[in-house]
C-alpha positions as CSV (number, residue, x, y, z in Angstrom):
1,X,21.8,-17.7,6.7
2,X,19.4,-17.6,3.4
3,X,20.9,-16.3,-0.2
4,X,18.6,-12.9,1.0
5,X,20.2,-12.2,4.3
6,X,23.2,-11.8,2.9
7,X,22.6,-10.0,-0.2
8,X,19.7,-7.6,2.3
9,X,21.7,-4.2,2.6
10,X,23.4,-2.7,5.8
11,X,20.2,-0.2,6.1
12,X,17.2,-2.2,5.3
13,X,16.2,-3.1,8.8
14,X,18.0,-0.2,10.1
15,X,15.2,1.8,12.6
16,X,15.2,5.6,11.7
17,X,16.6,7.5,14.1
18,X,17.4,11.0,15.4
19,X,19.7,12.6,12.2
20,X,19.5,9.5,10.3
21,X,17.4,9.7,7.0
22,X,14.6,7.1,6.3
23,X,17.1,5.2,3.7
24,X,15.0,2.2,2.3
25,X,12.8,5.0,1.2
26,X,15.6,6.8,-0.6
27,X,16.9,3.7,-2.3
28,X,13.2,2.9,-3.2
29,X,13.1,6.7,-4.1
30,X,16.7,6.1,-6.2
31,X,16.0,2.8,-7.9
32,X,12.4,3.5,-9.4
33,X,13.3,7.0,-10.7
34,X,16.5,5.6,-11.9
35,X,14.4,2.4,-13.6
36,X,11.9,5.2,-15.0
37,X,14.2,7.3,-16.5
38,X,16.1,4.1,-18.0
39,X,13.8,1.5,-18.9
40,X,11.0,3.9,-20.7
41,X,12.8,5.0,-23.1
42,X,14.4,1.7,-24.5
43,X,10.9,-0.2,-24.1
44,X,9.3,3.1,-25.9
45,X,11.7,3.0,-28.3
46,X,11.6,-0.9,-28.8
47,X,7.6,-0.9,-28.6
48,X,8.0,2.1,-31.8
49,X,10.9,0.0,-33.5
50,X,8.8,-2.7,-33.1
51,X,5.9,-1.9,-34.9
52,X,7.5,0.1,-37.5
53,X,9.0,-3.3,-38.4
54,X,6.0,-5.0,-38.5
55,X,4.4,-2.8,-40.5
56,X,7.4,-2.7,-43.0
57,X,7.2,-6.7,-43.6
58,X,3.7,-6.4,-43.7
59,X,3.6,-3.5,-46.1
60,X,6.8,-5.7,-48.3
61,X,4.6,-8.8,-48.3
62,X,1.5,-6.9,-49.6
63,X,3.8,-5.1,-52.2
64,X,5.2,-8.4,-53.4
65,X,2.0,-10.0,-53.4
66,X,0.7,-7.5,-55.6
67,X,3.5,-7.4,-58.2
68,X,3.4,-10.9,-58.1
69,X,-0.1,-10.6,-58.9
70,X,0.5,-7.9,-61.7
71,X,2.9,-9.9,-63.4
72,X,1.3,-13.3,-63.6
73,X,-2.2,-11.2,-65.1
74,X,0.1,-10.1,-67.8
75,X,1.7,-13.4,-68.5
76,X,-2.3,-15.1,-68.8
77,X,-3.5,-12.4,-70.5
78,X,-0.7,-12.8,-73.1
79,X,-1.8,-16.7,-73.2
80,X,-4.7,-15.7,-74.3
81,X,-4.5,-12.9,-76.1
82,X,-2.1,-14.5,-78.5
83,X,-4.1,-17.1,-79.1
84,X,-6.9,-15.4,-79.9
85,X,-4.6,-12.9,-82.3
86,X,-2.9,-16.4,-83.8
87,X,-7.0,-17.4,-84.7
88,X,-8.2,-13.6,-85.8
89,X,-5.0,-13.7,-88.2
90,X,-6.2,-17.0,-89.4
91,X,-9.6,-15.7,-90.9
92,X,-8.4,-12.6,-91.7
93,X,-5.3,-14.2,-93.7
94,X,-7.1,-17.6,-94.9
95,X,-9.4,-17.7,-97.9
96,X,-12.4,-19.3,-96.5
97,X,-12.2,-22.4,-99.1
98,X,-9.1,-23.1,-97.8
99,X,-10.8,-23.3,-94.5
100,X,-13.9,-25.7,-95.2
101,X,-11.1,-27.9,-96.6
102,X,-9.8,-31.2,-94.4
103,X,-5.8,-31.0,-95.3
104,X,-6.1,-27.1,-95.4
105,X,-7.5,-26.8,-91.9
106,X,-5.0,-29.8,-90.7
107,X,-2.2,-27.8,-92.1
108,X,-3.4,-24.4,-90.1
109,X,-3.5,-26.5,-86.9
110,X,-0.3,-27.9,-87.5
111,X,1.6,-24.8,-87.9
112,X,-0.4,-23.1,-84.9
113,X,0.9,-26.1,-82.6
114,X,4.0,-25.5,-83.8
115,X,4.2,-21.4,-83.2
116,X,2.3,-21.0,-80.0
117,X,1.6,-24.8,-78.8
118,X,-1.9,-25.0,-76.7
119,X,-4.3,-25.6,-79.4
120,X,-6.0,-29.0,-79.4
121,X,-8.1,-29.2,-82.3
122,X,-10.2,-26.3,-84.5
123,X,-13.1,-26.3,-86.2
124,X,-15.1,-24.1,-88.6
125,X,-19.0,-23.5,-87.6
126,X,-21.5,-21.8,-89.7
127,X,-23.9,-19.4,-89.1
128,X,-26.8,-22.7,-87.6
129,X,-24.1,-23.3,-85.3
130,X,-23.1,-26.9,-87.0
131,X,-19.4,-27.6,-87.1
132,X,-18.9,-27.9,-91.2
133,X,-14.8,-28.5,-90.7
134,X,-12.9,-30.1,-88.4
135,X,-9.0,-30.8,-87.6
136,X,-7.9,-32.9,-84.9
137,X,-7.9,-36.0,-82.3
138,X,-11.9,-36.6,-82.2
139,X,-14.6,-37.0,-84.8
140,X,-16.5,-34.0,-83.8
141,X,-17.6,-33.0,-87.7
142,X,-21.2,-31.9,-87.7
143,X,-21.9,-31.2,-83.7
144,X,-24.7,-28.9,-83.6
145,X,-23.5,-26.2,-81.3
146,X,-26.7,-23.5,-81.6
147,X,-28.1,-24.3,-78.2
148,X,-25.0,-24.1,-76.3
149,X,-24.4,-20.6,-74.1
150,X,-21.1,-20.2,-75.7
151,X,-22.2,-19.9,-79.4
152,X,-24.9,-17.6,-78.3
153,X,-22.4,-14.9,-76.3
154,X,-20.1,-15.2,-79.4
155,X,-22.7,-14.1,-82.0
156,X,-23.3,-11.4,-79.7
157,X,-19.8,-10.1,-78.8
158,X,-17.3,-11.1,-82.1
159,X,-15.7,-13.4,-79.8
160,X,-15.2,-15.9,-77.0
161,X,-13.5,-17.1,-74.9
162,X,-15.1,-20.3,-72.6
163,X,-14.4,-21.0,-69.1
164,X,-12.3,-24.3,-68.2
165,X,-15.0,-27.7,-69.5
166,X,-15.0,-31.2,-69.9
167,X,-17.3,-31.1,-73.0
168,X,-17.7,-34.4,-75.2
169,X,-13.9,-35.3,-75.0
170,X,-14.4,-35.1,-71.4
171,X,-10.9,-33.7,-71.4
172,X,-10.7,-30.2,-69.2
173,X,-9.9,-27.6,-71.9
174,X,-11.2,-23.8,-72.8
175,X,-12.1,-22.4,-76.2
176,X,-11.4,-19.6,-77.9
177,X,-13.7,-18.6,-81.0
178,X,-13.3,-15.7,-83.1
179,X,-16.3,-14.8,-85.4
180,X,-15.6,-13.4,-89.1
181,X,-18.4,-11.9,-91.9
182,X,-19.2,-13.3,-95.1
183,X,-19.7,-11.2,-98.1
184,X,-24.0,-12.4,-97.8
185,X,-24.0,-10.9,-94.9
186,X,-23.6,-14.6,-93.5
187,X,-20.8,-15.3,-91.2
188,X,-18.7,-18.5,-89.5
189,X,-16.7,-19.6,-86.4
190,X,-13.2,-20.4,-86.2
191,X,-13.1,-22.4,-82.7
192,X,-10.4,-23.8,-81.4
193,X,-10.3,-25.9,-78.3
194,X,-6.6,-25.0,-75.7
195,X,-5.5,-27.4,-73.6
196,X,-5.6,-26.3,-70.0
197,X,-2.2,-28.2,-69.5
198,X,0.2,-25.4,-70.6
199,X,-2.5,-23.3,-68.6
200,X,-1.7,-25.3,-65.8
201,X,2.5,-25.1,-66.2
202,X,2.2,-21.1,-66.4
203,X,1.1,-20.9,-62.8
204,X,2.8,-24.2,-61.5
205,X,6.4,-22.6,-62.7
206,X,5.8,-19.4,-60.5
207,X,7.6,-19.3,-57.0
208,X,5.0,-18.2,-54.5
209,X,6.3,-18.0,-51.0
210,X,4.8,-18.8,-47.9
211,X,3.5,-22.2,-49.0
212,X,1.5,-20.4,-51.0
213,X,-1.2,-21.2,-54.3
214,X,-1.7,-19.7,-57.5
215,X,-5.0,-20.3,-59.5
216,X,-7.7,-19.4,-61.4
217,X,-10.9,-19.3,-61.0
218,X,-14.5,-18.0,-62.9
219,X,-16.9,-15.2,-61.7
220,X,-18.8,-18.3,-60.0
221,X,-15.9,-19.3,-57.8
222,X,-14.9,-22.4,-59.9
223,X,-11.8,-23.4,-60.0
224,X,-10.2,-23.6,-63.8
225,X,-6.6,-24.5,-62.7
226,X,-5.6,-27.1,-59.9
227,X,-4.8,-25.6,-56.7
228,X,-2.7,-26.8,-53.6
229,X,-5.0,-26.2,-50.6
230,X,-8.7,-25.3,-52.7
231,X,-9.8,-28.0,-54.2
232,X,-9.3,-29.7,-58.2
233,X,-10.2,-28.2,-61.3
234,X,-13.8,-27.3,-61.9
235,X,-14.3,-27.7,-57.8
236,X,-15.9,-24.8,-55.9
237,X,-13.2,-22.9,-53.7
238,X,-14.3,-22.4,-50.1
239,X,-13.0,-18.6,-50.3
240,X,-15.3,-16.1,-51.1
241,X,-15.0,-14.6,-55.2
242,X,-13.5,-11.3,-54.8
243,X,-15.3,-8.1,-56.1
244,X,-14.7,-6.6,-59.1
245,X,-11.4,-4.2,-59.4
246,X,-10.3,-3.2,-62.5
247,X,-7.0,-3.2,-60.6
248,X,-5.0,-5.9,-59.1
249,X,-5.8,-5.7,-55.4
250,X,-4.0,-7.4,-52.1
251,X,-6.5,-8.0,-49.0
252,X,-6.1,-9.8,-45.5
253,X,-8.4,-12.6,-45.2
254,X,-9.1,-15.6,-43.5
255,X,-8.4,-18.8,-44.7
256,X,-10.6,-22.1,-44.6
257,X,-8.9,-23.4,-41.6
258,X,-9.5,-20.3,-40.2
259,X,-6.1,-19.2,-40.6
260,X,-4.9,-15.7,-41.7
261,X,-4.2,-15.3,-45.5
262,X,-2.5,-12.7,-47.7
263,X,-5.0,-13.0,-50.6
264,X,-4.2,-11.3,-54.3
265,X,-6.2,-11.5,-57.3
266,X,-7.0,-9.7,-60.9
267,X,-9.6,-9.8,-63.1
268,X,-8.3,-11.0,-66.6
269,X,-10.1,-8.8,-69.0
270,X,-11.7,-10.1,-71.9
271,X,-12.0,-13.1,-70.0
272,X,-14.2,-15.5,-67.8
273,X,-11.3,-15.6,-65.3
274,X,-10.0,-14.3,-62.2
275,X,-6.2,-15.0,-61.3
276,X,-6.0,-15.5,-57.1
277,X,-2.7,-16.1,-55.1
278,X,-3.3,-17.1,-51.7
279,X,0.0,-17.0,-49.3
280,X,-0.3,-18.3,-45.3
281,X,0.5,-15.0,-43.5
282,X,2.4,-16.7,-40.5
283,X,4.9,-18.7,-43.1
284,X,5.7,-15.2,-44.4
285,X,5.9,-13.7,-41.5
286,X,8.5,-16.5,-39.6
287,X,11.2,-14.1,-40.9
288,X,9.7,-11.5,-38.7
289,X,9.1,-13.6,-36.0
290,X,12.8,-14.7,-35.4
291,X,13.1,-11.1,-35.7
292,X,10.8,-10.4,-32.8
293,X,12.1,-12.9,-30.8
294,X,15.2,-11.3,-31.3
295,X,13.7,-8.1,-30.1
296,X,12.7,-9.2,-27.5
297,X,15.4,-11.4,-26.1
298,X,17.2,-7.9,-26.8
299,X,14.7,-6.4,-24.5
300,X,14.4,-9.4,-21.6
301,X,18.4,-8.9,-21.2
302,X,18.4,-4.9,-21.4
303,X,15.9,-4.8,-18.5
304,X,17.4,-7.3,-16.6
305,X,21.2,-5.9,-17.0
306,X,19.3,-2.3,-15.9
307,X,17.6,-3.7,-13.1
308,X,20.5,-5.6,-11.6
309,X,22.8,-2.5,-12.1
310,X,20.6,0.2,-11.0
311,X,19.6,-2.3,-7.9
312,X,23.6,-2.9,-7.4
313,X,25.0,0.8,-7.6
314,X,21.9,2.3,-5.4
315,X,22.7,-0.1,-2.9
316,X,26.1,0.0,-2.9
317,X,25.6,4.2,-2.7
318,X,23.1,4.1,-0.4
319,X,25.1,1.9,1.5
320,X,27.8,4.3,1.5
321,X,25.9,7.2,2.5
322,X,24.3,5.3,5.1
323,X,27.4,4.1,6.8
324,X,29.1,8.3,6.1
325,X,25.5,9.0,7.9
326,X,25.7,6.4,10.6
327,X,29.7,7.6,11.1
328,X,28.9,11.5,11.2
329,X,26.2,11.2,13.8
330,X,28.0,8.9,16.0
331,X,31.0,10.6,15.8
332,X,28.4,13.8,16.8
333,X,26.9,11.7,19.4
334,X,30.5,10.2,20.5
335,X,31.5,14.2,20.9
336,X,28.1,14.7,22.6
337,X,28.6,11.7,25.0
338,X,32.3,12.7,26.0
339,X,31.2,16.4,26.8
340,X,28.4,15.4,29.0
341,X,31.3,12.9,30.7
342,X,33.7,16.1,30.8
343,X,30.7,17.8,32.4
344,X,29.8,15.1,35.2
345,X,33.5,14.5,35.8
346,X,34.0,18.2,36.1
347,X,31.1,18.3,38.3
348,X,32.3,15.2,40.3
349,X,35.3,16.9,41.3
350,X,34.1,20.2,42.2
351,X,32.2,18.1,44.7
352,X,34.9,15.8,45.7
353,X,37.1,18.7,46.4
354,X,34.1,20.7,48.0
355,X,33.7,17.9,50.3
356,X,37.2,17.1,50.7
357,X,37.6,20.6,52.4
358,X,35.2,20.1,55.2
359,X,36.4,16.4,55.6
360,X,39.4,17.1,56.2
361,X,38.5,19.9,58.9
362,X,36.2,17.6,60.5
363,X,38.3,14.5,60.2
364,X,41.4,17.1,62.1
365,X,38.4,18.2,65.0
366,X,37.6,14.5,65.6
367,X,41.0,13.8,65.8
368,X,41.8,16.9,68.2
369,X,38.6,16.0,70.2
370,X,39.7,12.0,70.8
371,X,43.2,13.2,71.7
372,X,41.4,14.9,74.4
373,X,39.4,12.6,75.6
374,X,42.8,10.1,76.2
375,X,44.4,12.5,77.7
376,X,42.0,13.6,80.7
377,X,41.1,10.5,82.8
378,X,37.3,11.7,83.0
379,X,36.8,10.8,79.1
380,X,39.4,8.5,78.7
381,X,37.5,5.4,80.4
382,X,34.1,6.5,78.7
383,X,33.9,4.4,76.1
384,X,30.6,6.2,75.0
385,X,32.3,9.1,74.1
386,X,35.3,7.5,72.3
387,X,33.1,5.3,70.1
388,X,31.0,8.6,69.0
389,X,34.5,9.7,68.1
390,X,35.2,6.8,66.1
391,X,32.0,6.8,64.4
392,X,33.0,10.0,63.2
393,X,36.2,9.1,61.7
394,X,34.9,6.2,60.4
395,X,31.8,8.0,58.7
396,X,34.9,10.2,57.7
397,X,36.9,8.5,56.2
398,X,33.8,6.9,54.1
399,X,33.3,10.2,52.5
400,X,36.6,10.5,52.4
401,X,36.2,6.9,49.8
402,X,33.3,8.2,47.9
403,X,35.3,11.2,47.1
404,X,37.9,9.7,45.9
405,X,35.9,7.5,43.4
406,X,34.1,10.5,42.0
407,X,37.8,11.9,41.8
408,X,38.8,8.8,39.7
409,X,35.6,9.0,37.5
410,X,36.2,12.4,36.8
411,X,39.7,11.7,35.7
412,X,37.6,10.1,32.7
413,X,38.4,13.4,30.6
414,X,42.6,12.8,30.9
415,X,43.5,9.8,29.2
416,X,46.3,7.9,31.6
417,X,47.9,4.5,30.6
418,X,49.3,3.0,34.2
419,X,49.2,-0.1,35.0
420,X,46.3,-1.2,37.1
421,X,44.5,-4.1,38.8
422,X,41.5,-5.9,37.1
423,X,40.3,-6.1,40.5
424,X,40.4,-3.4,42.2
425,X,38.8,-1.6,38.8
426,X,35.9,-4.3,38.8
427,X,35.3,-3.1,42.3
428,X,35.6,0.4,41.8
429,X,33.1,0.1,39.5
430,X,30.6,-2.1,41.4
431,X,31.1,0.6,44.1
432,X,29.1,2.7,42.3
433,X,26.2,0.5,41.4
434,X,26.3,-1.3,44.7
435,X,22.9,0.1,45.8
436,X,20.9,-0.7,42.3
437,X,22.5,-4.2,42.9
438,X,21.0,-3.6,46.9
439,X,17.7,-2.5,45.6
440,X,16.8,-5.0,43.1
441,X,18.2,-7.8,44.7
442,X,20.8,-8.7,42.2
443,X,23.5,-11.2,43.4
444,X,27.3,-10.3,41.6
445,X,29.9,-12.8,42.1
446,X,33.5,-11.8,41.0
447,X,36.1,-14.4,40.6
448,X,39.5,-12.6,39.9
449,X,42.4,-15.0,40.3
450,X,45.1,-13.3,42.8
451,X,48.1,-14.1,41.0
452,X,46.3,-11.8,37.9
453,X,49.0,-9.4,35.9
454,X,48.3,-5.9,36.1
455,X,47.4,-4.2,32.8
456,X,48.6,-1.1,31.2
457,X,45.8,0.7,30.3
458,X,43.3,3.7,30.8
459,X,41.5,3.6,34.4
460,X,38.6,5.8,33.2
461,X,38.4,4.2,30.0
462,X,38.2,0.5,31.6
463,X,35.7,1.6,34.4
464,X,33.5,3.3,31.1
465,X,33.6,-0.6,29.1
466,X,33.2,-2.1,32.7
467,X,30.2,-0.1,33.5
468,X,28.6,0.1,30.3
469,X,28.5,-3.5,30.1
470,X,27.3,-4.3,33.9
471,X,24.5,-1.5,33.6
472,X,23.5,-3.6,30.1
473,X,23.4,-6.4,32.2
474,X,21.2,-5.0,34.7
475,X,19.0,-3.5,32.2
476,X,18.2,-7.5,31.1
477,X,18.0,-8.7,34.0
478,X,14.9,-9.0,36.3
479,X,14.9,-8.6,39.7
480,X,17.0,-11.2,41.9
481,X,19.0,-11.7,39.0
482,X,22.7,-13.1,38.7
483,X,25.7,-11.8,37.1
484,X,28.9,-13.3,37.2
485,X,32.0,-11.6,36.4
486,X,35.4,-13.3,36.2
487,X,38.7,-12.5,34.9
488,X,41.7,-15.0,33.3
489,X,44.8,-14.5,31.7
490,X,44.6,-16.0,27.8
491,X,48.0,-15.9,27.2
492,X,51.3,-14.6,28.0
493,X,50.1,-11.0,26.2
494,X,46.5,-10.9,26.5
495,X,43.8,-11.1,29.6
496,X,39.8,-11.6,29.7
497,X,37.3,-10.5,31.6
498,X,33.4,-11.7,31.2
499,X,30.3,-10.8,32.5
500,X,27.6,-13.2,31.6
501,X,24.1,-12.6,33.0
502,X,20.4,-14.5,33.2
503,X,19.0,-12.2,32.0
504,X,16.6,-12.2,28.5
505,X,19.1,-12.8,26.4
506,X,19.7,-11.9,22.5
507,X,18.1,-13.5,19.6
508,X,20.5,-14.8,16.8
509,X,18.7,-12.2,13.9
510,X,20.0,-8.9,16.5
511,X,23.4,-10.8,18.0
512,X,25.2,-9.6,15.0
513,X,23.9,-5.8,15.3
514,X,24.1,-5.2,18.8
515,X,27.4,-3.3,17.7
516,X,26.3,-1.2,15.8
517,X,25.5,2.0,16.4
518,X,21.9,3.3,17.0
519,X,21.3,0.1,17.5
520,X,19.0,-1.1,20.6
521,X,16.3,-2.9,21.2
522,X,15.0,-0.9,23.8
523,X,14.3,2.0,21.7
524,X,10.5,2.0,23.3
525,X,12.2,2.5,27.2
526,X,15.1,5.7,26.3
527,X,17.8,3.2,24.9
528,X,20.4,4.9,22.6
529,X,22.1,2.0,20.9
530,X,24.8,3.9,22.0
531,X,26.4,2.1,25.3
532,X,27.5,-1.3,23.0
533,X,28.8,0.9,20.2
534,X,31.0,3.1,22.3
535,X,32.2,0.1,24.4
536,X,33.3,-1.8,20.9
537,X,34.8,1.5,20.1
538,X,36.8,1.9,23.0
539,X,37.5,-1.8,23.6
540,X,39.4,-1.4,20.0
541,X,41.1,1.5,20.6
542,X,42.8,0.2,23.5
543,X,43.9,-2.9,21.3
544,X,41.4,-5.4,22.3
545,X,38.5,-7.3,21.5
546,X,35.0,-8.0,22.6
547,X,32.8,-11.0,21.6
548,X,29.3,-12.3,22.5
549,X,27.3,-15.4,23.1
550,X,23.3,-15.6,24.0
551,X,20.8,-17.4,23.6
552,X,17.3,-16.0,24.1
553,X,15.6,-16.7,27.4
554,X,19.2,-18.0,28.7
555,X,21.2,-15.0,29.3
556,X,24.2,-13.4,27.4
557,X,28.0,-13.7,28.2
558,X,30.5,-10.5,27.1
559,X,33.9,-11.6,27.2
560,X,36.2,-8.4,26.9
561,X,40.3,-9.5,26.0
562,X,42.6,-6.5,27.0
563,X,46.2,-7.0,25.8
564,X,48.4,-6.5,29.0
565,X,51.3,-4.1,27.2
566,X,49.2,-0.5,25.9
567,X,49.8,-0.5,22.6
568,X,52.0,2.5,21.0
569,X,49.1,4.4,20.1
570,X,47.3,4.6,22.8
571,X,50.7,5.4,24.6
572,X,50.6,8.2,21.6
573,X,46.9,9.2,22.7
574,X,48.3,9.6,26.3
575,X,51.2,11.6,25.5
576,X,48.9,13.9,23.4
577,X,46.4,13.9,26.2
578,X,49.4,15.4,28.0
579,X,50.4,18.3,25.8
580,X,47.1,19.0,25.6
581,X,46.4,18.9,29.2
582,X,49.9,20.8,29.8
């Protein structure tokens, strides 16, 4: 038998009958509203709970982004801003002899390495654009710097700040210029050159999560710091340049792999620069997505403990009900079938006594009417007349047989333990399907040994488990069919009697239903599934047992064991039988 014929329930293949309810549609009716009304709310609340969380991290990551963002702007724009305050206190604080002077402007530099570190060289330019002074590393005195764009943008604004260059040292660095007035209405340049090295340790020392990059680029899209992922300095990034905000802003974008990117950035103001910190959106978002898992796992094993208890206690109540339902309405049918019995046996012995009445008189006038034939001689040697006479008694006394049966079948209602004969029951019985057995051609055989114990036990109820199981025999069979009944004793407390039969047989899915009641495959022709039911019921009341082999095509073998000592309670049945009856 497979894993799902023995986990199917009682009622799935169950055919609907009279006063029982369709139940595979009520358990199908049971589970999915029970399923509906359990599993929509958790998945809507998990679906909700779900995407409020994403959100959240997604909101948290943009927030943090930003601030990171925010605070790294400030820290640049203090880089540079100090610097450029260290040089405007320089001319504003510094005569400007001292200035055009070697050790003078050495000793500025000096002291501005020491306060705020950065500063690679300076140089003093004058109004041409020709570097007149110069402190530091290179021999840069008298560079002509009039034609650069620099120079140009600083005479303009006041001041200046470059974007990252490799210039004539062919070093990366930026410069920072400040322009101050001369009392001829002349003026000069205080440039300083800053290496891009502690430029570079301000963003390397931040902590960006999700293996992300900090860097800085121009308004062209050149890089000024190194980056991780985008290129080296004064390389073109493959991301777009951001628009202008005077705000720090946080965007979703796509990444050069085509991957999804939490992008910041801020324009530093004053300044050639935009600070960017790019962060891989699925790195930051692994957190979340052992989170979801963990939703969903959560989920998987909700449904699944829902499903296999709502499938488990429908069944089992269904089940329940279905076996109360199958109970009720045989125990209706059970009272149903034993008043129509009352009725025939009632009616059975009306007409045995009806006819016992006129049997009698004419069995006494047949009598009367031989007697006078022996005694006058004229009659006496007409053996005509006496064998009419016989014929009469005979035909008599043949009534006189039937009526007698249909008195014992109508003693069905009283229940009376005696002890009988196998054998003469058996016959009994076949006495009053002899004719079908005529008429169809059926051959019985009955082989009851002589030396057989009598049972204690109820006549009607024997000849009702003795017919109901012939009559299911001759309902398989086909005409000039066999059926073989023989008796044994099993042991020293129990007999046997089996009826097996050639008929179509029983197929192994329906030989361990046939029991049950309702049951019958001949639903389409009038059949009940009553007749096996009641005889299982009344073969165990009596303290017995029934059991069945078949094969289909081959036939099918009943084999009823009766115990030969009536149990006390059907002794107790009996006796109330009798008060009742009483």
């Amino acid at each position: 038998m497979s894993l799902l014929e023995k986990i199917k329930p009682k009622f799935w293949d169950a055919e609907e009958s009279e006063g029982l309810s369709d139940f595979r549609q009520l358990w199908y009716l049971t589970v999915l509203l029970t399923l509906e009304v359990t599993l929509a709310p958790l998945i809507f609340m998990t679906l909700a709970d779900y995407n409020v969380t994403q959100k959240s991290v997604e909101s948290e990551i943009l927030l943090r982004t930003s601030r990171l963002v925010s605070n790294t702007r400030r820290s640049v724009s203090f880089f540079l801003d100090e610097r450029r305050s260290a040089l405007n206190f320089v001319v504003y604080d510094t005569p400007f002899s001292e200035l055009n002077d070697p050790l003078g402007l050495a000793s500025i530099l000096e002291n501005l390495k020491k306060s705020f570190g950065g500063f690679a060289d300076i140089g003093v330019i004058d109004a041409q654009g020709r570097q007149k002074n110069y402190a530091g590393p290179y021999r840069l005195e008298g560079i002509d710097y009039s034609g650069q764009e620099w120079f140009r943008e600083m005479v303009e604004h006041g001041n200046y700040i470059s974007d990252v260059f490799m210039g004539f040292r062919q070093v990366p660095h930026l410069v920072i210029a400040v322009r101050c007035s001369l009392p001829d209405s002349c003026f000069y340049v205080l440039r300083a050159a800053v290496d891009t090295e502690r430029f570079n340790d301000l963003l390397s020392q931040l902590e960006v999560s999700g293996q992300g990059d900090a860097f800085i680029i121009n308004h062209e899209g050149i890089l000024q710091t190194p980056s991780r992922y985008h290129g080296k300095v004064l390389e073109k990034i493959s991301l777009s340049v951001p628009k202008f905000s005077e705000k720090t802003e946080v965007f979703e974008g796509r990444g050069a792999g085509a991957e999804d990117v939490i992008i910041g950035y801020a324009y530093i103001a004053d300044s050639p620069f935009i600070l960017m910190i790019v962060k891989k959106k699925n790195e930051l978002m692994k957190s979340w997505q052992t989170t979801r898992m963990k939703i969903a796992g959560f989920l998987a094993v909700s449904i699944t403990v829902i499903l296999f208890v709502t499938l488990g206690v429908a069944t089992y109540l269904i089940n329940k009900i279905y076996v109360l339902e199958q109970n009720r309405a045989s125990i209706m049918h059970g009272m149903e079938y034993s008043n129509k019995m009352a009725s025939l046996g009632r009616l059975a012995a009306g007409v045995a006594h009806e006819i016992n009445n006129p049997l009698a008189i004419i069995n006494e006038k047949a009598g009367l009417v031989k007697d006078m034939f022996t005694f006058r001689k004229e009659y006496a040697k007409d053996e005509k007349l006496i064998g009419i006479v016989d014929v009469i008694v005979s035909s008599v006394e043949r009534c006189a047989v039937i009526a007698r049966r249909l008195l014992n079948f109508a003693r069905h209602i009283d229940v009376n333990v005696q002890s009988l004969s196998l054998k003469e029951v058996i016959h009994e019985v076949l006495g009053f399907l002899g004719k079908e057995a005529e008429y169809r051609s059926i051959s019985v055989s009955v082989s009851v040994p002589d030396d057989m114990p009598q049972i204690e036990s109820d006549r009607g109820k024997l000849q009702e488990i003795f017919l109901n199981l012939i009559n299911n025999a001759f309902a398989a069979m086909k005409d000039e069919g066999k059926l073989d009944i023989s008796a044994k004793q099993e042991n020293r407390d129990s007999v046997s009697v089996t009826f097996t039969d050639n008929g179509c047989g029983i197929s192994e899915q329906n030989l361990s239903r046939i029991f049950e009641p309702f049951f019958s495959t001949k639903t389409k022709v009038g059949g009940t599934g009553l007749g096996l039911s009641i005889t299982y019921g009344l073969v165990k009341k009596m303290g017995g047992d029934i059991r069945v082999k078949s094969e289909p095509g081959k036939g099918a073998s009943f084999t009823v064991t009766l115990p030969i000592k009536a149990d006390q309670k059907e002794k107790g049945e009996d006796i109330h039988a009798s008060l009742i009856g009483g």
